[in-house]
C-alpha positions as CSV (number, residue, x, y, z in Angstrom):
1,X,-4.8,-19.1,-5.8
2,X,-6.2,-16.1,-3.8
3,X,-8.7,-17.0,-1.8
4,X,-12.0,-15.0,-2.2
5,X,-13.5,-11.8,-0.3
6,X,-16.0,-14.2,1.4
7,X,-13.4,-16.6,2.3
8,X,-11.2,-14.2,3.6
9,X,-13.7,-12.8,6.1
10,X,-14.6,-16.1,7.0
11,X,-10.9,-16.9,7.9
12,X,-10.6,-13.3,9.4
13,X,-13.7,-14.1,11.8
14,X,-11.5,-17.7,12.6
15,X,-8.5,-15.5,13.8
16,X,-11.1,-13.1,16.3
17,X,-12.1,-16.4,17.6
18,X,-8.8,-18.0,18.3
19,X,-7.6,-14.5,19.8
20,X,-10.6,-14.1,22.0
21,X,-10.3,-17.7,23.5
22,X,-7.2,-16.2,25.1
23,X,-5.5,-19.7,24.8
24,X,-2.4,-18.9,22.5
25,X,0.9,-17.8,23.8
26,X,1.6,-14.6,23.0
27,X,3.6,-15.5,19.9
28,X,1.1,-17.4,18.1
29,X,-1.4,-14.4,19.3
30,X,1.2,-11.8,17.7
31,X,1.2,-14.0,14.5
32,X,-2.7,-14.8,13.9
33,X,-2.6,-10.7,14.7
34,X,-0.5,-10.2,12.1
35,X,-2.1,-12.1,9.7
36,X,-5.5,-10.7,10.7
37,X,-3.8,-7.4,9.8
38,X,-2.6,-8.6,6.4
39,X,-6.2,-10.3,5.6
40,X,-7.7,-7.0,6.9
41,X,-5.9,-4.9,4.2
42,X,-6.4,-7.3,1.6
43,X,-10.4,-6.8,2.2
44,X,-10.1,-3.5,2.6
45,X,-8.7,-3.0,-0.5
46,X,-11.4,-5.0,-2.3
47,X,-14.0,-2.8,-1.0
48,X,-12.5,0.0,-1.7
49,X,-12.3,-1.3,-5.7
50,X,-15.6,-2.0,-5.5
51,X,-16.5,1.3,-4.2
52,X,-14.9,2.7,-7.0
53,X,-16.6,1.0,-9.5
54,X,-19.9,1.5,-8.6
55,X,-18.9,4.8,-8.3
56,X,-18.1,5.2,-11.6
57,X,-21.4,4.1,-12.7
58,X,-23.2,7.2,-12.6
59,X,-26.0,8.3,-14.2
60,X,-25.7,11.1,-16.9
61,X,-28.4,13.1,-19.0
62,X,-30.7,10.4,-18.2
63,X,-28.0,7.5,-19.0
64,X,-26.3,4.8,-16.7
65,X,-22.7,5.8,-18.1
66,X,-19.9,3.0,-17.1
67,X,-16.0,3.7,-17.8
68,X,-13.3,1.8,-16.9
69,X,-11.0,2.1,-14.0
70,X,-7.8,1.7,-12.7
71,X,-6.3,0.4,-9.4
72,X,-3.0,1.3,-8.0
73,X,-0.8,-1.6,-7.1
């Protein structure tokens, strides 16, 4: 089940912690990197949908117009 935008930045904000402690080895610090990159793009992305809905709600003649869009996957 993917996890949601909130609890991705939550577990995102876990990974700075454990990296600024400075108690991993440097593997496990590469990995949580790694995976704070991979969260990271995964937000990203959902903002960036969410950007381009709201920007497709614009108003026209007067009118709150909404049409449809697509992502690219």
């Amino acid at each position: 089940m993917e996890k949601s935008f909130e609890e991705q930045i939550e577990k995102l904000e876990q990974i700075v912690q454990e990296l600024e402690k400075g108690e991993l080895s440097l593997e496990d610090s590469v990995n949580k990197f790694e995976e704070g990159i991979k969260i990271s793009k995964k937000c990203n992305k959902t903002l960036e949908d969410a950007e381009k809905k709201i920007t497709i709600l614009v108003k026209e003649n007067d009118e709150i117009k909404e049409e449809n869009f697509e992502t690219e996957e």
